[in-house]
C-alpha positions in Angstrom: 89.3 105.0 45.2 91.8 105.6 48.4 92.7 109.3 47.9 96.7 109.7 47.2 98.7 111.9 49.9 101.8 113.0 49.5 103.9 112.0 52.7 107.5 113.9 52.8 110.2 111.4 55.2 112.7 113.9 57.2 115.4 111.0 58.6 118.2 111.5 61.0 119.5 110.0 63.9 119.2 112.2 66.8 120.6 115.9 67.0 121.0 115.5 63.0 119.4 118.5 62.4 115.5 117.3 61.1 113.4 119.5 63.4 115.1 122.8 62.9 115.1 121.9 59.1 111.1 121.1 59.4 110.8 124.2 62.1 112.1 126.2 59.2 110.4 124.8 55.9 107.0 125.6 58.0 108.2 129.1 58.5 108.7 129.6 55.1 105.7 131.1 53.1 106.4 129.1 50.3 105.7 126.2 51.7 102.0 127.3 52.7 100.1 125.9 49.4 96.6 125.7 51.3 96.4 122.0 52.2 96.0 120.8 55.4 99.4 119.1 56.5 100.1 116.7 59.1 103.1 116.9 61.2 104.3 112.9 62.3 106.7 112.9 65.0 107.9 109.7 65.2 110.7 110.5 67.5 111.0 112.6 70.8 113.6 114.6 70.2 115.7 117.2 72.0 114.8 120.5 70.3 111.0 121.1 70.4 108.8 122.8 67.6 107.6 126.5 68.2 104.1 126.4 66.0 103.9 129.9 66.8 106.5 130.9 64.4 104.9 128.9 61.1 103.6 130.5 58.2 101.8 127.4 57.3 98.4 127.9 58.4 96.6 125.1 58.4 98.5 121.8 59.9 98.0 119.5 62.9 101.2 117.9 64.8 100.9 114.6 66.4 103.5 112.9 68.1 103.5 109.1 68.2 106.4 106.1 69.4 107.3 103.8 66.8 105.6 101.0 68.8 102.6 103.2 68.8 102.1 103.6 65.0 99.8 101.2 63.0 98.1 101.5 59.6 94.8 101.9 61.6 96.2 104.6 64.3 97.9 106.6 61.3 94.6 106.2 59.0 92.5 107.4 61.8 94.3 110.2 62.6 94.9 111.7 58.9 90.8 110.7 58.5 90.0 112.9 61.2 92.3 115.8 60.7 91.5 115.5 56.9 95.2 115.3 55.8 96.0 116.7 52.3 99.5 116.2 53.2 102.0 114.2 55.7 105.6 115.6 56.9 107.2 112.8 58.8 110.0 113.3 61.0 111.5 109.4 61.6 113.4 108.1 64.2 116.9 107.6 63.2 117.0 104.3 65.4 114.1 102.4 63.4 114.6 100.7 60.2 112.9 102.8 57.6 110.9 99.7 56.6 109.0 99.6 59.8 107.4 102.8 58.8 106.6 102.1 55.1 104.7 98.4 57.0 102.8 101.1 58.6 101.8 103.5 56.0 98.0 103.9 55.1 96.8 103.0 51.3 97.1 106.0 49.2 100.1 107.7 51.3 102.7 107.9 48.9 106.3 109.0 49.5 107.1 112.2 47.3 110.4 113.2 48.7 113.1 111.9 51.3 115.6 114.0 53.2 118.6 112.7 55.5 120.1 114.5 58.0 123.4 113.6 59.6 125.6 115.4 62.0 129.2 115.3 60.2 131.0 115.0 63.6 129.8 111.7 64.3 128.6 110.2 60.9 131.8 108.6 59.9 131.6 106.4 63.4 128.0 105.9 63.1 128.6 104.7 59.4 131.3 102.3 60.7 129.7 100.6 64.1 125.8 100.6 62.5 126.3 100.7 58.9 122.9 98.9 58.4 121.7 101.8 60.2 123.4 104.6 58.0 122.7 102.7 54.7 119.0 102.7 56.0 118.8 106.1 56.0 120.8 107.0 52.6 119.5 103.8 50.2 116.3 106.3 49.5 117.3 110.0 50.2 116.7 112.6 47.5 118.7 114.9 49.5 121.3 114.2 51.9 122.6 117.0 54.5 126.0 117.0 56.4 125.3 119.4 59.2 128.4 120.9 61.1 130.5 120.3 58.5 134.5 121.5 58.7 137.0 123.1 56.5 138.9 120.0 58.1 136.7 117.3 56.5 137.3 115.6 53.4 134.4 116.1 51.6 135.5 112.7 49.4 135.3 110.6 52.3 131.6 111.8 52.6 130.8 111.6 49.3 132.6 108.1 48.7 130.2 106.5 51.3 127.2 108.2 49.7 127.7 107.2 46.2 128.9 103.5 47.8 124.7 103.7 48.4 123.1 105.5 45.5 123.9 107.7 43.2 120.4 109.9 43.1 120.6 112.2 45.8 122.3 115.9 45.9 124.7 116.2 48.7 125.0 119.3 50.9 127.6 120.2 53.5 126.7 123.2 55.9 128.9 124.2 57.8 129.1 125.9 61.4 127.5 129.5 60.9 125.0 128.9 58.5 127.7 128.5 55.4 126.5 125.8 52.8 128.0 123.9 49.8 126.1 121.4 47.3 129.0 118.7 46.4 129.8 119.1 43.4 132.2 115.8 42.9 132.3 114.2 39.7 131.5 110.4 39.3 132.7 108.9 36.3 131.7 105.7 35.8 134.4 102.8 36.2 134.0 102.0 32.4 133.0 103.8 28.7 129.8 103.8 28.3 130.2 105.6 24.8 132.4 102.5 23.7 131.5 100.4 20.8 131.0 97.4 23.5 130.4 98.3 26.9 133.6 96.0 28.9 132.1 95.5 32.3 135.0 94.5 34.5 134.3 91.8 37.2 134.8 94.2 40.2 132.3 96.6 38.5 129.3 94.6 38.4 127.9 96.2 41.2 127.9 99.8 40.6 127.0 98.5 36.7 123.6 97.3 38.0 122.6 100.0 40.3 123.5 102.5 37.3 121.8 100.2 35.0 118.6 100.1 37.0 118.6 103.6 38.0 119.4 104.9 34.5 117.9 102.5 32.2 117.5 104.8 29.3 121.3 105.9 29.4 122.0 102.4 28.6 119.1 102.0 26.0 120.9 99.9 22.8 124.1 100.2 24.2 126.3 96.9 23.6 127.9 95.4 26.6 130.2 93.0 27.6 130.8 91.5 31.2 131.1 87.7 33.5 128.3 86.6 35.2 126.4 83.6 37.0 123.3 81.8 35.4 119.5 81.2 36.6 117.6 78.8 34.7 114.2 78.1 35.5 111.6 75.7 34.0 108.9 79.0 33.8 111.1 80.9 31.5 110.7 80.6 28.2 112.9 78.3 26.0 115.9 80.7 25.3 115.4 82.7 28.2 117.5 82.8 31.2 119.0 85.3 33.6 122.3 86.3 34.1 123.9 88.4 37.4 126.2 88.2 40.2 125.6 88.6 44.1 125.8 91.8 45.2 126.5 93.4 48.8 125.5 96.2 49.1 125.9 96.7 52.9 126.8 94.0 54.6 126.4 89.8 54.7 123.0 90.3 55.7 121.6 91.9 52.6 123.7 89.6 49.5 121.2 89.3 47.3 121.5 87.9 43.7 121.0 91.0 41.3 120.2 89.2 38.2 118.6 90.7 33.8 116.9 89.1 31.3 118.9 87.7 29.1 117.6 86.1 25.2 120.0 83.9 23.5 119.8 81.2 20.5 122.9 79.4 22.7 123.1 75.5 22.0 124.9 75.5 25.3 123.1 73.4 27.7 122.9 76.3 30.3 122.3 75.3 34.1 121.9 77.1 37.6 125.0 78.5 39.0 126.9 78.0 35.6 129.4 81.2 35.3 129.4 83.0 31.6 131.0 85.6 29.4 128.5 87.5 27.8 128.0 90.0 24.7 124.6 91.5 24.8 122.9 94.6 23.0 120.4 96.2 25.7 116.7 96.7 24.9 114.3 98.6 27.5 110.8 96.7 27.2 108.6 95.2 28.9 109.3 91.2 30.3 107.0 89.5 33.0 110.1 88.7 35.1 110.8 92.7 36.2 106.6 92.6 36.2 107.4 96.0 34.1 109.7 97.8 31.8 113.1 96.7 32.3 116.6 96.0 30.3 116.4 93.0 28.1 119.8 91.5 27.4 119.8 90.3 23.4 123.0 87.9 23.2 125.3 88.1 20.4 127.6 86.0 22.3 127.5 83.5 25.2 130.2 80.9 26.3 131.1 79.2 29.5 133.6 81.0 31.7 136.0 80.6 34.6 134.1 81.9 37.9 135.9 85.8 39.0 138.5 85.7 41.6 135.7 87.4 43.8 132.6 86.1 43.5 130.7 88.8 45.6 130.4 91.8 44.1 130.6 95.1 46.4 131.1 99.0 45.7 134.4 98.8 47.9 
């Protein structure tokens, strides 16, 4: 069996902040746990690491281009340093997926940090947005370096959550000064409610909640519009109900659809828009290949389509 390494993703664009946060986890004692630790560079940046300075003892730093990374070139090189460990410090530039098409079997991503400098994110989120969103979709831990007392932290956060709701936020600020965000997000409906009313300009942020926090919604009743898939493979009283959702822009509308049982008489086709009542189940069902929320239908009916079709978190 392919041994499993743990492979911890620094991203960033450049001057973010990723090599003096790496330059100081390896100075940090704690962070010495006896394996041998690889040290990716897949950027050249402008501040350069001082090795002599790390308490980790054992590592290895190698320093590749983008173009120069393969599954075979990163497999060999782990192989031959006998990596128990991988620290990846990614080019802000390059999708993220172009390094996960390059990851070795048994590398497996245990944690993702994102670095951006606050002086210039709120441009860089507005003229590359596919870009930003890249780097935010799978962060566990999102840093605003050179944060001001001037900034709205809001704004910040808004764009964030706009992306996921998983990772903690940090704002440091210039001298060293930093603040975990602390922002509340209610959700845009009552999920305590007797029926769950999912408003048409909430389905999005429903279904990232939904899928990210399955259990919270674990035999909770819901109500909400949305557009039907049929298919021939699903079983008779099967289908699946969703809307489109955007998350970042036109290039990624993808239809974001659940599982949905019903004992309807309504001949139900492709593309036909619903109101549905449904009490949510978390089991297992082919279609999400996995555990996933069943919708169990207490009430289905035809339905005029939503002023919007498109859902979005804006």
């Amino acid at each position: 069996m392919v041994k499993e390494i743990p492979v911890y993703l620094f991203l960033g664009f450049l001057d973010a902040g990723k090599t003096k946060f790496i330059q100081e986890t390896f100075e940090d004692e704690r962070f010495d746990s006896g394996e041998k630790t690889l040290l990716l560079v897949l950027e050249e940046g402008e501040e350069e690491y001082d090795p002599s300075r790390f308490r980790v003892k054992d590592f290895k730093i190698e320093t590749l281009s983008v173009q120069e990374a393969s599954v075979e070139r990163l497999t060999q090189i782990a192989h031959a340093y006998g990596a128990e460990r991988v620290v990846v410090e990614c080019n802000g530039m390059t999708p993220l997926n172009d390094f996960f098409d390059v990851m070795p079997d048994g590398w497996m991503i245990a944690q993702v940090m994102t670095f951006f400098d606050s002086t210039t994110f709120l441009t860089y989120n507005q003229n590359i947005r596919q870009l930003t969103f890249d780097k935010m979709q799978y962060a566990d831990l999102i840093v605003f370096n050179r944060f001001k007392d001037e900034y709205g932290k809001e704004q910040f956060h808004k764009i964030v959550r706009g992306v996921s709701r998983r990772p903690d936020i940090v704002y440091e600020y210039m001298g060293g000064r930093a603040e975990y965000d602390e922002i509340v997000d209610p959700l845009p409906y009552d999920l305590n409610a007797e029926i769950v009313t999912i408003e048409d300009r909430d389905y999005a942020f429903f279904y990232r909640d939904l899928m990210e926090n399955m259990q919270n919604y674990d035999g909770k009743t819901v109500r909400f519009k949305g557009l039907v898939a049929v298919d021939k493979k699903l079983k008779q009283g099967t289908v699946v109900v969703g809307r489109h959702i955007m998350t970042c822009c036109e290039a990624d509308i993808a239809y974001s659809g659940l599982v949905v049982k019903h004992a309807s008489a309504l001949p139900l086709r492709t593309r036909d828009w619903v109101t549905l009542t449904a009490r949510i189940s978390v089991e297992y069902d082919k279609i999400y290949d996995g555990e996933g929320p069943v919708l169990k239908a207490s009430a289905l009916d035809y339905a005029e389509p939503p002023e919007q079709e498109l859902a979005t978190f804006y």
